[in-house]
GUGUBA-899072 format. One line per field, with one value per residue (C-alpha): residue in three letters; x, y, z. Coordinates in nm, 4 decimals. Each point is the difference from the previous one (the first is absolute). Layout:
residues N
res <- (ALA:...)
u <- (X:...)
v <- (Y:...)
w <- (Z:...)
END
This chain:
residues 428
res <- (UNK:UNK:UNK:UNK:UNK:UNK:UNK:UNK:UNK:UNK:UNK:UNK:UNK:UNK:UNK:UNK:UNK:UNK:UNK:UNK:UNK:UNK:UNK:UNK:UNK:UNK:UNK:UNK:UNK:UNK:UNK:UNK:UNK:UNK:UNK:UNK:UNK:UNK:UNK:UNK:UNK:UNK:UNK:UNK:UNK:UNK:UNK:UNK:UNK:UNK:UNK:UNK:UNK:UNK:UNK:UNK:UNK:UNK:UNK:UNK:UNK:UNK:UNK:UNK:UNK:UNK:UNK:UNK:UNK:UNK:UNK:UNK:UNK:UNK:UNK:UNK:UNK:UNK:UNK:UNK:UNK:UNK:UNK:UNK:UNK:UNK:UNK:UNK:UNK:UNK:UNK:UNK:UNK:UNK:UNK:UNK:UNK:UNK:UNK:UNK:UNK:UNK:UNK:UNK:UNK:UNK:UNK:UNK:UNK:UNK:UNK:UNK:UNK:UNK:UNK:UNK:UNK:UNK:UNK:UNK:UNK:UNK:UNK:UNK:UNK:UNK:UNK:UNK:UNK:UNK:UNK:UNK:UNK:UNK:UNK:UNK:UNK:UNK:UNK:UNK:UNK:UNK:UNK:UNK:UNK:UNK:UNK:UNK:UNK:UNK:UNK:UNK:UNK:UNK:UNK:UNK:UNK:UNK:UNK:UNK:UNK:UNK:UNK:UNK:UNK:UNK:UNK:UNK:UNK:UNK:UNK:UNK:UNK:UNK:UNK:UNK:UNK:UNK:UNK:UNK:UNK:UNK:UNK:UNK:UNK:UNK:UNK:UNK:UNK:UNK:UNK:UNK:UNK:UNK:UNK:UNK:UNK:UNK:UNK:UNK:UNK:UNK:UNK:UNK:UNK:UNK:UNK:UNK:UNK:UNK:UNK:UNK:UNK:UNK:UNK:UNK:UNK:UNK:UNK:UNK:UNK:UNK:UNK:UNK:UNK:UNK:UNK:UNK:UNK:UNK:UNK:UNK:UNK:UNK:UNK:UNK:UNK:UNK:UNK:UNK:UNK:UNK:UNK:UNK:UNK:UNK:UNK:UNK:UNK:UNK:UNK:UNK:UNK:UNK:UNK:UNK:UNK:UNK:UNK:UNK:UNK:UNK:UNK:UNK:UNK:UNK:UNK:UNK:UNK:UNK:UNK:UNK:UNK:UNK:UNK:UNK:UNK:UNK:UNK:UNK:UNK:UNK:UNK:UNK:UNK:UNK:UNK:UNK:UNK:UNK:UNK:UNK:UNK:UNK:UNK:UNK:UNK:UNK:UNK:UNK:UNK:UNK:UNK:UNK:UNK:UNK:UNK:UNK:UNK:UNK:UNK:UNK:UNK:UNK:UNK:UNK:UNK:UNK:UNK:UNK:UNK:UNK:UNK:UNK:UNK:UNK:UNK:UNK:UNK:UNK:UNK:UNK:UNK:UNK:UNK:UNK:UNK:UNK:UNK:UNK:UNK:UNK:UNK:UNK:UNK:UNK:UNK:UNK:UNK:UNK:UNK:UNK:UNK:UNK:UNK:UNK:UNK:UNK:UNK:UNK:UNK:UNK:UNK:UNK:UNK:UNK:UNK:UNK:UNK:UNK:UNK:UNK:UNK:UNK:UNK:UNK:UNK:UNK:UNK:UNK:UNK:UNK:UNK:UNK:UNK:UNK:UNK:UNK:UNK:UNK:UNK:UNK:UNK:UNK:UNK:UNK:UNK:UNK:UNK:UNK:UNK:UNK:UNK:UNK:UNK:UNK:UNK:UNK:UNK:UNK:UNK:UNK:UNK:UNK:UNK:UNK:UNK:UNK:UNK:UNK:UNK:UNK:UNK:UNK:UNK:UNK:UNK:UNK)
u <- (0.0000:0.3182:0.1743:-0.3961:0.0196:0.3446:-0.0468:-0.2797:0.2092:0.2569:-0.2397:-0.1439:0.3111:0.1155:-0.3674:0.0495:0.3980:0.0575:-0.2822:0.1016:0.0348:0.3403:0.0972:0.3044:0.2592:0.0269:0.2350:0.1827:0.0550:-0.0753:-0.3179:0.0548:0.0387:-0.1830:0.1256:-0.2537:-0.1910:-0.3482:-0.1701:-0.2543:-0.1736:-0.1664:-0.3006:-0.0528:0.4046:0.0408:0.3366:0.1592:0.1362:0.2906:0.1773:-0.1711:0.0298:-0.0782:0.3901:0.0110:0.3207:0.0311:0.2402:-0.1121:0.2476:-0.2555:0.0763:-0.2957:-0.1750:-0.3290:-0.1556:-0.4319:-0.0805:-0.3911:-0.1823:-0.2003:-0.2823:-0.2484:-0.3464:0.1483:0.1799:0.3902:0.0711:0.3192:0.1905:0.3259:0.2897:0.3126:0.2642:0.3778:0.0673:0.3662:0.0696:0.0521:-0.0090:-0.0557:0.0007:-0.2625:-0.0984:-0.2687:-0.2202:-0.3806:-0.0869:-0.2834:-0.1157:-0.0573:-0.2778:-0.1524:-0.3102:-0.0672:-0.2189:0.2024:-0.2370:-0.0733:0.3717:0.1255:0.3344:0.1898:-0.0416:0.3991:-0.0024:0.3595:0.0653:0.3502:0.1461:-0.0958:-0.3585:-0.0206:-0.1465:0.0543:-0.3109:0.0755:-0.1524:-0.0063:-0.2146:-0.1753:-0.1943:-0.2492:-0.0357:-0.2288:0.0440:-0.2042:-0.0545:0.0942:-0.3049:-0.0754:-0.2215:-0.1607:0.1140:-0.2946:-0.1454:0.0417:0.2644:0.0285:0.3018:-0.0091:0.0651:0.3934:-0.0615:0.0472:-0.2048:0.0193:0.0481:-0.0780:-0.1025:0.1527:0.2035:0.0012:0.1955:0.0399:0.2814:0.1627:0.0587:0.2394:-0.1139:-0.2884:0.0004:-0.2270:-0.0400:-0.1893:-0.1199:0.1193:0.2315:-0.3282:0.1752:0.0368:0.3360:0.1065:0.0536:0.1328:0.1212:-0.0188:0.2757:0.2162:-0.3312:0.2266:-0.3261:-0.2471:-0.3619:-0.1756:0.1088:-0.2512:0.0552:-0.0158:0.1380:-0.0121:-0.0189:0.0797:-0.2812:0.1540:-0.2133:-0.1846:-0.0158:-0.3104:-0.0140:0.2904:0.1531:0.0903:0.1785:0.1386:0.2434:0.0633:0.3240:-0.1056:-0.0801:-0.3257:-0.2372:-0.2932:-0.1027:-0.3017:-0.0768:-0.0856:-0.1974:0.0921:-0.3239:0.1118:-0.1645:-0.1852:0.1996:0.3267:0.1641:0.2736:0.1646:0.1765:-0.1082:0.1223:-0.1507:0.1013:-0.3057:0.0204:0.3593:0.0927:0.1050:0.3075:0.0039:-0.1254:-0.1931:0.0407:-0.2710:-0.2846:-0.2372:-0.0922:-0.0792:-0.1595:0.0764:0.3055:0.0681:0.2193:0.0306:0.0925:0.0695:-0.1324:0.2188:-0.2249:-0.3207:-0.1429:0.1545:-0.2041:-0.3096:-0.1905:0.1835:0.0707:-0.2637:0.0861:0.2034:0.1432:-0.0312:0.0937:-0.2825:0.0269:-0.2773:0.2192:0.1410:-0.2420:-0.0334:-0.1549:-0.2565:0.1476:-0.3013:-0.0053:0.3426:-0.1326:0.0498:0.3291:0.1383:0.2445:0.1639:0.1602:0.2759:0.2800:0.3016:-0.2267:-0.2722:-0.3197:-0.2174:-0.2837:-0.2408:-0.0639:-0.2839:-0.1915:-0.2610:0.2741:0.1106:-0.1462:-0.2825:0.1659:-0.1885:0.1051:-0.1565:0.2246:-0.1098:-0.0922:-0.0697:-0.2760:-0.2086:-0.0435:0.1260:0.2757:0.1450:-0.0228:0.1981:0.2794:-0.0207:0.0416:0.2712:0.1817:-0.0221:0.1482:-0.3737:-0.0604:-0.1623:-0.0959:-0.0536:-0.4368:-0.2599:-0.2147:0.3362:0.2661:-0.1662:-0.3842:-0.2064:0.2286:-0.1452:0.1710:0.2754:-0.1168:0.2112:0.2639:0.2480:0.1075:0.1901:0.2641:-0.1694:0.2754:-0.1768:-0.2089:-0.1630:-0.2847:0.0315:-0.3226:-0.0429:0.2469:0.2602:0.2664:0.2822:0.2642:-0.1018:-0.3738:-0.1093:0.2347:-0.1826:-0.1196:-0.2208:0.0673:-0.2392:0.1436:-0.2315:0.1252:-0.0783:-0.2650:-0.2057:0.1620:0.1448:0.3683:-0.0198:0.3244:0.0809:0.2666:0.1585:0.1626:0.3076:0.1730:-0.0793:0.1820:-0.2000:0.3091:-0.0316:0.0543:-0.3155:0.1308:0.2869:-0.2448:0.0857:-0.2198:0.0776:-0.2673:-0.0323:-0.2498:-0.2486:-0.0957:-0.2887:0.1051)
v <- (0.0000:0.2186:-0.0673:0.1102:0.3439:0.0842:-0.0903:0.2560:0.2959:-0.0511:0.0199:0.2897:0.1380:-0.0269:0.1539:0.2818:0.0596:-0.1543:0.2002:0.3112:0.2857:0.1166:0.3179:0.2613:-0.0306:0.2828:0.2533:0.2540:0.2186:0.3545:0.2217:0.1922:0.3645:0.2102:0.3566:0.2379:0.3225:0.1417:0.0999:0.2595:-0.0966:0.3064:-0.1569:0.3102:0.0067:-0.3766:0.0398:-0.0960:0.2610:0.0348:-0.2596:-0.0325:-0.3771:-0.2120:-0.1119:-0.3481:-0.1340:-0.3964:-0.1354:-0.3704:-0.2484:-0.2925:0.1575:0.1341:-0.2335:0.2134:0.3058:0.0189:0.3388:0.0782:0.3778:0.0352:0.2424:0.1227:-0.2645:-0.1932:-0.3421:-0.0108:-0.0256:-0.0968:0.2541:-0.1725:-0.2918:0.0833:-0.2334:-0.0279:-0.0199:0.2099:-0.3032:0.2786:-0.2995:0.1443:0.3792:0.1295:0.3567:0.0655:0.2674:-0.0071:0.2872:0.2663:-0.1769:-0.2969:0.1623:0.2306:-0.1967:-0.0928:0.1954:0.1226:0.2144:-0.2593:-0.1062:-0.0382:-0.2829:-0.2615:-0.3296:-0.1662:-0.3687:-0.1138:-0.3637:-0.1902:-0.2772:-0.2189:0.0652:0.2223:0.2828:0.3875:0.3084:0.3651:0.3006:0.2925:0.3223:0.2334:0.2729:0.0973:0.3463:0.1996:0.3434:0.3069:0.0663:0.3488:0.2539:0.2606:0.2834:0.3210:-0.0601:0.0703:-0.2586:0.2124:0.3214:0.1975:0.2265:0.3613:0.2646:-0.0149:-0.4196:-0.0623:-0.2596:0.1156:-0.3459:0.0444:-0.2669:-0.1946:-0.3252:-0.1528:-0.3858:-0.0467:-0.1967:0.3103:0.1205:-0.0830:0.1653:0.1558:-0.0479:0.2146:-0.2162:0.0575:-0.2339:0.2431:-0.2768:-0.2844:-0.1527:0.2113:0.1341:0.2218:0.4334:0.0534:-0.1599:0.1652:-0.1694:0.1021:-0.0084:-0.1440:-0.2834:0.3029:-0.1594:0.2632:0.2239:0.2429:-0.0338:0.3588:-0.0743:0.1923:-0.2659:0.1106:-0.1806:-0.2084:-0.0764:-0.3042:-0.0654:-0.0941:-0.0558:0.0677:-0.2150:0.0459:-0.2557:-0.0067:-0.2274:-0.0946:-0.1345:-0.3589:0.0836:-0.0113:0.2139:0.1942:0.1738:0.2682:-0.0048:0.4148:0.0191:0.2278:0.0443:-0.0135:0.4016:0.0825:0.3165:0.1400:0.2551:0.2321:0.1960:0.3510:0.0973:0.3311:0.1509:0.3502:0.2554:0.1028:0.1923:0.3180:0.0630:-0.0793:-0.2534:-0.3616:-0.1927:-0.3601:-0.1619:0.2185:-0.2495:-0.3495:-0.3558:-0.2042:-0.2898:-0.0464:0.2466:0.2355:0.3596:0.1523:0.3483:0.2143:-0.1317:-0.3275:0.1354:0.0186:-0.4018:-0.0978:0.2101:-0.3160:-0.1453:0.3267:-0.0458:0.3653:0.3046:0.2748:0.3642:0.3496:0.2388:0.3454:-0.0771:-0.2961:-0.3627:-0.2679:-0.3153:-0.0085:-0.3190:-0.0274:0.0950:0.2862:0.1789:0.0990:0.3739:-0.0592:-0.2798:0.3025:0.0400:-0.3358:0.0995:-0.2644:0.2353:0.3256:-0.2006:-0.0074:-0.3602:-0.0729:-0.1727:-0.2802:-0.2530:0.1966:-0.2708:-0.2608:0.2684:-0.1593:0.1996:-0.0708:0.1296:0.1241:0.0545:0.1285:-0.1401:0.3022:-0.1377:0.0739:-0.2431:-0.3946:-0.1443:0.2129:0.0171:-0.3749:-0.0101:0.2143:-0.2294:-0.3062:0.1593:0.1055:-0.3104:-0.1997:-0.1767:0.0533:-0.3122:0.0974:0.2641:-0.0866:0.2567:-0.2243:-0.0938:0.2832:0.2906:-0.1347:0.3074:0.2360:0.1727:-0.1167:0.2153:0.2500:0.3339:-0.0367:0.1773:0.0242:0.3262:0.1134:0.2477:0.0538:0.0664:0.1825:-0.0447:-0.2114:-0.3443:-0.1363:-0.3149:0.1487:0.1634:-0.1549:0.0998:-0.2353:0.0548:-0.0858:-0.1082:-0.1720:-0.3177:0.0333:-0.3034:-0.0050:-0.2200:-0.0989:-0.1250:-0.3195:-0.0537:-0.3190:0.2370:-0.0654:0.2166:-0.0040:0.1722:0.1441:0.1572:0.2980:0.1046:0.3306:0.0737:0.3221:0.2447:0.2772:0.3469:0.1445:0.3705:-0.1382:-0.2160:-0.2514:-0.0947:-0.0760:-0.3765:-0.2749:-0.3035:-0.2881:-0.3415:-0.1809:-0.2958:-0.1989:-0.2289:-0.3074)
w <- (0.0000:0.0808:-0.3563:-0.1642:0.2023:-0.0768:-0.3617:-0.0724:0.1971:-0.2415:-0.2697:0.1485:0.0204:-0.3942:-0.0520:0.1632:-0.0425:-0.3331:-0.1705:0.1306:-0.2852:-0.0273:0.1015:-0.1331:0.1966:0.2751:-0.1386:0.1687:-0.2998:0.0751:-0.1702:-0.2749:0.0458:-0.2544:-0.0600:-0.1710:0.0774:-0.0031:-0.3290:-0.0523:-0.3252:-0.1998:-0.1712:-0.2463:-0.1369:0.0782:0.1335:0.3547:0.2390:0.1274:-0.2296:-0.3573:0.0317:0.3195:0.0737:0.1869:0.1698:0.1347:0.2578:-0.0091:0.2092:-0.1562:-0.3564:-0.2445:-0.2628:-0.1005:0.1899:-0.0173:-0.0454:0.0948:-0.0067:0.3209:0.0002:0.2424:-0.0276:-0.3062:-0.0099:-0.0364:-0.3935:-0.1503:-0.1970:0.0052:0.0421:0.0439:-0.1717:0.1056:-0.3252:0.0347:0.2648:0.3361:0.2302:0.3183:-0.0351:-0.2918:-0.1091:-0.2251:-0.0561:-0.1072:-0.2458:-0.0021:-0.3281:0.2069:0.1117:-0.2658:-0.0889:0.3802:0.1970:0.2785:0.1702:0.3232:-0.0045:0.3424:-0.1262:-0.1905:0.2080:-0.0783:-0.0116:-0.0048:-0.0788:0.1054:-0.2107:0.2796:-0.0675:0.3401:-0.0370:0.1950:-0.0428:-0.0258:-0.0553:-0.2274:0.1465:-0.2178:0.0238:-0.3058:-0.0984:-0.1722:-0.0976:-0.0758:-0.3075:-0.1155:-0.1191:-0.2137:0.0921:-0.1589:-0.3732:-0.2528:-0.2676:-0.3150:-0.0391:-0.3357:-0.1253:0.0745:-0.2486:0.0490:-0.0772:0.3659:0.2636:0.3416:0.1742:0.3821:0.2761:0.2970:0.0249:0.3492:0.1555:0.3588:-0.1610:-0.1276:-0.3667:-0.2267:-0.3263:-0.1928:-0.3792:-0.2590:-0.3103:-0.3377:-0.2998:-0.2900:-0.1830:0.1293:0.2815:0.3353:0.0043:0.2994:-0.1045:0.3828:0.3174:0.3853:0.1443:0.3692:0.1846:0.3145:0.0747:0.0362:0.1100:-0.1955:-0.2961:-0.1721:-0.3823:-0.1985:-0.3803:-0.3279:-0.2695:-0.3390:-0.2305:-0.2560:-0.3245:0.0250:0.3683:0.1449:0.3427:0.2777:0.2683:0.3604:0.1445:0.3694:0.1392:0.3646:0.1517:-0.0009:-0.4151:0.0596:-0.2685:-0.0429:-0.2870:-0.0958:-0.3861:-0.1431:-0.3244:-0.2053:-0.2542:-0.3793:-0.0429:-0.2653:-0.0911:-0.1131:0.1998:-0.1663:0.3102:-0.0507:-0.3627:-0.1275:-0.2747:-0.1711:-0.1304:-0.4113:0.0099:-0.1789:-0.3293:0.0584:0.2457:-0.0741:0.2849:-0.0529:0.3015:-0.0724:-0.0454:0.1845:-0.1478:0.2990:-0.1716:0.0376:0.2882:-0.2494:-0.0714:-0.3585:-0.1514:-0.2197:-0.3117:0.0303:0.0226:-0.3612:-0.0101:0.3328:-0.0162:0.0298:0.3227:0.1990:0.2912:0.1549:-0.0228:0.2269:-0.1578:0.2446:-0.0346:0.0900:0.2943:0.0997:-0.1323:-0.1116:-0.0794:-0.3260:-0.2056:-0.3486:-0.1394:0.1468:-0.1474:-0.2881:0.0562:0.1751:-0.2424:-0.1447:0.2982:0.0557:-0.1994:-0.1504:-0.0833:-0.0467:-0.1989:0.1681:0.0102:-0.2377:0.0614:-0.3253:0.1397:0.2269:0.0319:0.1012:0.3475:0.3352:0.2217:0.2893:0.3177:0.3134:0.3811:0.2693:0.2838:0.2929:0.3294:0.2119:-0.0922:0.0983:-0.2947:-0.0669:0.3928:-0.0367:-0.3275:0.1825:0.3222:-0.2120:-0.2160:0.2800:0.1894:-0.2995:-0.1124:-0.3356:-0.0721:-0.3545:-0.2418:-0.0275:-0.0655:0.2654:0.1689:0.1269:-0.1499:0.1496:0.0320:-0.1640:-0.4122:-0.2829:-0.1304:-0.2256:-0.0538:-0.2990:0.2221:0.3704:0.0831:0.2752:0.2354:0.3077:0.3654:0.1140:-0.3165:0.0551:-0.2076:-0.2156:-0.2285:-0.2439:0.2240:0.1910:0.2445:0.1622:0.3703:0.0618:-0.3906:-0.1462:-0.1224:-0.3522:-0.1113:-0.4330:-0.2040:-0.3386:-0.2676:-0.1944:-0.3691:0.0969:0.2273:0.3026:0.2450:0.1932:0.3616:0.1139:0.3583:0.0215:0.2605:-0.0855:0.2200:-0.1138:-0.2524:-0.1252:-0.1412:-0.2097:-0.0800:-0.3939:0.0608:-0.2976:0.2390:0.2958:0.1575:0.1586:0.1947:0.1213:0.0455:-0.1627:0.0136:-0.3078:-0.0503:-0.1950)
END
């Protein structure tokens, strides 16, 4: 009975011992030191702060096979982003470094780590960690910059409006599509990380631009950017043209007369050749100079003299009624007219549009009357009446509106040698 008992403890025994699972043996290797720093991610530039890549040093007595590399974030499962391979054969001290691109298409926002898993050739296996912080910057703004801007009379657009980051600014570029693609006209630069700048620029308009640009950058190159129409104007504007009254006998004028066409002047040798372009002329009365409608000149057309021979007239029938109105304020259409013109907001050149509620043109001249004479539909001076709405008839019917501005004017004693200069609006 003895010899039964002792035979089943000894099978008990192998049971228990001999099917025991075998363990690693119980080493006395150090753990690895890991050398690395805190990151600051910036989830808008997706770059790390303070290195630009997260630099990883390894001190492994047990030696480095393969390093796990998993992205913690806040409420979300580890995720893999990447093994590590001792591929250069470092043995038991490995540097590495995981870059920003690792990490462009991850979002970072709720990223609090990398999770290292570093595996030993002896299948053992040592855990480390990365910290990170996520950040997410303010995004600069613009403030106060209108939707639409035109060109003044000197072809300038006022840009003003305000640029702010709490990250500071780096830069504020003014771009225009003239050549199709935005290209930037100017750069404010040495704005030492300013949080707000107020932006006051005098663009130049170059033909064919549309629409204007701001664009502000921030010290982490962050952007924001306002778009400015510029509205494709239904006008021509020809700034600063001089024009010279009839002459003498013997002196020759050669911009007596004005084609709005084409925004040019000519003299008195070309007017028999252009009788039937010539939109208006400038002639010095003894009561003052005017501005004169070619069909009009008939009993001055001898005293536009080409080298002491007076003009005449061959196609009467083809010379243009052109019509004039100086506009007088006083009343509500025409002290809107000023406000508008003065304010840079000339729309158009419309009977029913700019000049709403204002007669049609209808005196074939408009005369210089200096202060204190009293100015009338017909008279002008330069300091309180010095728009002059002309309405030139067209061969199909039609009419061409055009908006002077008259700007100096000069009453010679030898009224043929009396001067004019204005800038002036025409309809398309």
């Amino acid at each position: 009975m003895k010899k039964i008992f002792s035979g089943c403890l000894s099978v008990v025994f192998l049971l228990l011992f001999g099917c025991k699972k075998e363990q690693a043996p119980d080493s006395k290797i150090s753990p690895d030191q890991v050398t690395t720093r805190e990151y600051q991610y910036n989830t808008a530039t997706k770059k790390f702060s303070p290195d630009a890549a997260i630099h990883i040093g390894i001190s492994s007595p047990a030696g480095v096979q393969l390093i796990y590399h998993y992205l913690q974030r806040r409420e979300l499962p580890d995720s893999l982003i990447y093994i590590y391979y001792d591929s250069l054969d470092q043995g038991s001290n490995v540097s590495f470094e995981l870059p920003a691109s690792l990490f462009a298409k991850t979002d970072m926002s709720a990223a609090t780590g990398i999770r290292m898993m570093i595996k030993h050739p002896d299948n053992s296996f040592y855990e480390s960690l990365v910290k990170i912080t996520a950040f997410t910057p303010p995004l600069p703004q613009t403030e106060g910059f209108p939707a639409s801007l035109l060109p003044d009379a000197g072809n300038k657009i006022h840009i003003s409006g305000n640029v702010r980051s709490e990250n500071g600014i780096k830069q504020v570029d003014i771009l225009d599509d003239a050549t199709g693609a935005f290209t930037v006209v100017h750069s404010i630069t040495d704005l030492n990380q300013a949080t707000t700048y107020a932006v006051a620029y005098d663009y130049t308009y170059r033909p064919g631009a549309g629409n204007l640009k701001v664009i502000v950058t921030d010290a982490f190159d962050l952007k924001a950017e306002v778009l400015i129409h510029i509205p494709v104007l239904p006008y021509d504007i020809y700034q600063d043209v001089n024009m010279g009254a009839q002459g003498t006998a013997t002196v020759t004028i050669a911009n007596n007369f004005f084609i709005a066409a084409t925004g040019q002047t000519m003299g008195s040798c070309q007017l028999a050749e252009q009788e039937a372009v010539m939109d208006f002329l400038f002639y010095g009365t003894s009561n003052g100079p005017t501005l004169y409608s070619p069909s009009n000149t008939a009993n001055v057309a001898a005293n536009f003299r080409c080298n002491g021979t007076g003009w005449t007239i061959t196609n009467s029938s083809a010379l243009k009624a052109t019509r004039f109105r100086v506009l007088v304020p006083g009343s509500t259409a025409t002290d809107r007219i000023y406000e508008q013109f003065e304010a840079n907001n000339i729309p158009d050149l419309d009977e029913k549009g700019f000049f709403d509620g204002v007669s049609l043109p209808s005196s074939s001249t408009a005369r210089y009357a200096a202060p204190p004479a009293t100015p009338a539909a017909n008279l002008f001076n330069t300091v309180d009446a010095y728009l002059i709405w002309a309405r030139i008839p067209g061969t199909d019917g039609s009419s061409r509106n055009c908006l002077l501005r008259v700007k100096d004017i000069t009453a010679a004693s030898t009224a043929g040698l009396s001067t004019i200069k204005f800038d002036i609006y025409v309809a398309k």
